[in-house]
Backbone bond lengths (Angstrom), bond angles and torsions (degrees), N, CA, C in turn:
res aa  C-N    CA-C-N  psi(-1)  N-CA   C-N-CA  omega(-1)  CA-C   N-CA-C  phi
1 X - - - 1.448 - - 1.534 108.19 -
2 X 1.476 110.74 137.99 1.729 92.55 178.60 1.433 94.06 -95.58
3 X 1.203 85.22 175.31 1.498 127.94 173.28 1.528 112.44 -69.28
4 X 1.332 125.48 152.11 1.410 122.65 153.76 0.956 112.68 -144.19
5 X 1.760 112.92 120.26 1.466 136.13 168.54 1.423 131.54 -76.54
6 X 1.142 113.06 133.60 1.750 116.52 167.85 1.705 112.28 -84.81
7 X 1.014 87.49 146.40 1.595 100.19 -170.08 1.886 89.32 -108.13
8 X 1.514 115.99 124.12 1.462 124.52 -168.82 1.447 106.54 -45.37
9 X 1.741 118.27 -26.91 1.305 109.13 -138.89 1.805 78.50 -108.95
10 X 0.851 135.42 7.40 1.909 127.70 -150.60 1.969 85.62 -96.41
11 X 0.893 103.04 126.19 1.820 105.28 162.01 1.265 113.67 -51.07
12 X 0.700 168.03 -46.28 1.515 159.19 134.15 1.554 118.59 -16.84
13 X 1.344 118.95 -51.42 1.655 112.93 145.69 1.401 118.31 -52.44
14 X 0.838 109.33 -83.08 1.815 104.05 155.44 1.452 128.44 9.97
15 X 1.007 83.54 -66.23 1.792 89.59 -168.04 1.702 111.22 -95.52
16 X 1.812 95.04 -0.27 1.801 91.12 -178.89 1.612 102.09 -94.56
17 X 1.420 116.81 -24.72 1.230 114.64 170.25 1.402 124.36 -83.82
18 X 1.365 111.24 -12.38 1.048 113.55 170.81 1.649 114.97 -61.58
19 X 1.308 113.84 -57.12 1.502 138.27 -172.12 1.549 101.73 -84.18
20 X 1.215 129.58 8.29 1.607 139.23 173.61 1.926 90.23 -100.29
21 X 1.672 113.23 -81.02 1.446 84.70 178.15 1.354 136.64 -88.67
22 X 1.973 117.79 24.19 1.337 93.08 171.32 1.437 119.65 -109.53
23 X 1.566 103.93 0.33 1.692 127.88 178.35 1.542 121.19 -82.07
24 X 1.674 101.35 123.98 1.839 113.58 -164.40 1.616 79.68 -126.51
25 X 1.127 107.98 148.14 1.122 132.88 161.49 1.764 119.98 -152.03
26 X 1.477 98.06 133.05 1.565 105.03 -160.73 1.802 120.73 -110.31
27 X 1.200 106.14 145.17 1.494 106.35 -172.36 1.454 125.89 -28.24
28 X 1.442 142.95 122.18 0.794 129.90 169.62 1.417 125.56 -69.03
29 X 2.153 106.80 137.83 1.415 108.25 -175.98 1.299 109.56 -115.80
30 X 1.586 126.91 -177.98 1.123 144.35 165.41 1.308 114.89 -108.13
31 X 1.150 126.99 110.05 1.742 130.22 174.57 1.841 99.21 -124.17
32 X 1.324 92.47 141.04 1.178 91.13 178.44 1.909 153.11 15.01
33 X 1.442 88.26 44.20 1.251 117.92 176.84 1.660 122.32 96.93
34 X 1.821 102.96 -15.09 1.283 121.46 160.01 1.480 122.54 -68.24
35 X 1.247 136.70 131.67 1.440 147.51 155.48 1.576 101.75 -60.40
36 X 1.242 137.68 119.17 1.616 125.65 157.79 1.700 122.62 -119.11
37 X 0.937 106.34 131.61 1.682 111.81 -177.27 1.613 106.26 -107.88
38 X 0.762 126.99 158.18 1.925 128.49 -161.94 1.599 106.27 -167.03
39 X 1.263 109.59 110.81 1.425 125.57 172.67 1.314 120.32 -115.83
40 X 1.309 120.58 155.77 1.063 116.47 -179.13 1.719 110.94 -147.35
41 X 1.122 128.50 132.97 1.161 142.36 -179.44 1.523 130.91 -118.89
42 X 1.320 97.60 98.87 2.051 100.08 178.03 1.643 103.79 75.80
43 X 1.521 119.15 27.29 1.524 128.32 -174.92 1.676 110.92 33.05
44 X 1.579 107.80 52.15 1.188 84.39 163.49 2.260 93.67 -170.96
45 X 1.101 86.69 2.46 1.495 111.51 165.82 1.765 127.93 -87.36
46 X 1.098 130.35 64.87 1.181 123.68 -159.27 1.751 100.75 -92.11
47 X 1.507 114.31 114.96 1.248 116.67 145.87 1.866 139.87 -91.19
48 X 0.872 117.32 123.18 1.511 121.01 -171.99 1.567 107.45 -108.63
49 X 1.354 118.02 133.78 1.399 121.87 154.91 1.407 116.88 -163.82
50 X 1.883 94.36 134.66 1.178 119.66 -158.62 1.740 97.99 -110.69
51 X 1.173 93.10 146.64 1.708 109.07 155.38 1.331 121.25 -149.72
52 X 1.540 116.51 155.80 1.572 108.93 -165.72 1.473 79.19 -116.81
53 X 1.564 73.58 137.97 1.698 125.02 168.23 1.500 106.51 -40.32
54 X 1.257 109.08 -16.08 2.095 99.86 -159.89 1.529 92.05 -121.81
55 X 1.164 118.91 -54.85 1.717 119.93 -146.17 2.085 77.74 -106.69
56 X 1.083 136.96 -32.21 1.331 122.26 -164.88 1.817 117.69 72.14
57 X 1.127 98.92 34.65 1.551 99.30 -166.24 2.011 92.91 -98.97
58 X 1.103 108.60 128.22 1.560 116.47 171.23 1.319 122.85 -91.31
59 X 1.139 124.41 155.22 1.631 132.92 -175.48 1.641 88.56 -152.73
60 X 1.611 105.62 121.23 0.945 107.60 159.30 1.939 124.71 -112.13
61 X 1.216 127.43 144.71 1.301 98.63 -166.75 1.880 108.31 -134.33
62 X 1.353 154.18 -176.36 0.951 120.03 -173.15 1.883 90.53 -147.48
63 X 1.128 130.55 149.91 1.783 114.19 176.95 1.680 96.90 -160.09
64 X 1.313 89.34 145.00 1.636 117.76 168.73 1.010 96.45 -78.40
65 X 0.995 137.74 -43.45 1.842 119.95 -139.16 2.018 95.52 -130.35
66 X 0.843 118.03 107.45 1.895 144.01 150.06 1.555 90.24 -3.60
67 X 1.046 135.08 -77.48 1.497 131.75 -114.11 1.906 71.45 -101.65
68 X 1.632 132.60 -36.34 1.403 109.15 -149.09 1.569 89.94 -94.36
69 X 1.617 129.61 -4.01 1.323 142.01 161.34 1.351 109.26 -42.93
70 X 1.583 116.65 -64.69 1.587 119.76 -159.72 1.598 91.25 -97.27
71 X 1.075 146.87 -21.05 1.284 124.34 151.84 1.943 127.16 -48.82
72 X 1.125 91.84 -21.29 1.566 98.65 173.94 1.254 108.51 -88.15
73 X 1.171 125.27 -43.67 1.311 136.16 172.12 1.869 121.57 -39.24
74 X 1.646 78.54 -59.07 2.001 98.70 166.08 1.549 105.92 -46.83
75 X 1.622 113.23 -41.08 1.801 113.09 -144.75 1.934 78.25 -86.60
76 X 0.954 140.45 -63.48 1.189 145.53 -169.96 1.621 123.62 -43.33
77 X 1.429 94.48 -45.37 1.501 97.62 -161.60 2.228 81.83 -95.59
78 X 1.214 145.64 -8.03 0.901 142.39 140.58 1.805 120.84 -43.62
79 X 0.973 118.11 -31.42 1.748 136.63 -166.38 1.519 86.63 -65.85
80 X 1.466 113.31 177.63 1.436 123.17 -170.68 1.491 92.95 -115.96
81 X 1.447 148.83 96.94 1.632 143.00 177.30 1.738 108.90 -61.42
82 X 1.026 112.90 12.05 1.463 117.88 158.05 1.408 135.50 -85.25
83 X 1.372 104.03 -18.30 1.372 118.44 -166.95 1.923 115.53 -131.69
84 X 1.142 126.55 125.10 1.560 109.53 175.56 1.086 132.21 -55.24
85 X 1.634 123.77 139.05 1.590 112.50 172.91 1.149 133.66 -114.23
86 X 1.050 156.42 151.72 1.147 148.05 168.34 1.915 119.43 -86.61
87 X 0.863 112.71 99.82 1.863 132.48 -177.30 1.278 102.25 -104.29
């Protein structure tokens, strides 16, 4: 099978090293019956995704801005993971 190489200078190398050192992604927790995963990209990229523990239903959500991140966070992990929602 061959191999396939990146050439340093090709945008596609580019953009894998780019997103190699500016991408954190953090342990996944359990809050209130929600699963949450939390990424962050170039500190100013916030990805969130939730799933409930009971029904398995996902919400994924994406934010610029910190403060309107953990307000979603509040509205979510507030929700009942027993029941479906509509977001």
């Amino acid at each position: 099978m061959e191999k396939k190489t990146f050439k340093l200078s090709s945008p596609r190398a580019m953009l894998y090293l780019d997103i190699k050192n500016n991408y954190k992604s953090f342990q996944l927790i359990i809050r209130n019956g929600w699963a949450i995963k939390f990424s962050v990209y170039r500190d100013e990229n916030i990805l969130l995704v939730f799933t409930s523990t009971f029904t398995c239903q996902t919400v994924v959500r994406y934010f610029t801005n910190e403060n309107d991140a953990v307000d979603f966070i509040n509205f979510i992990t507030a929700q009942n993971p027993h029941e479906e929602m509509e977001v």
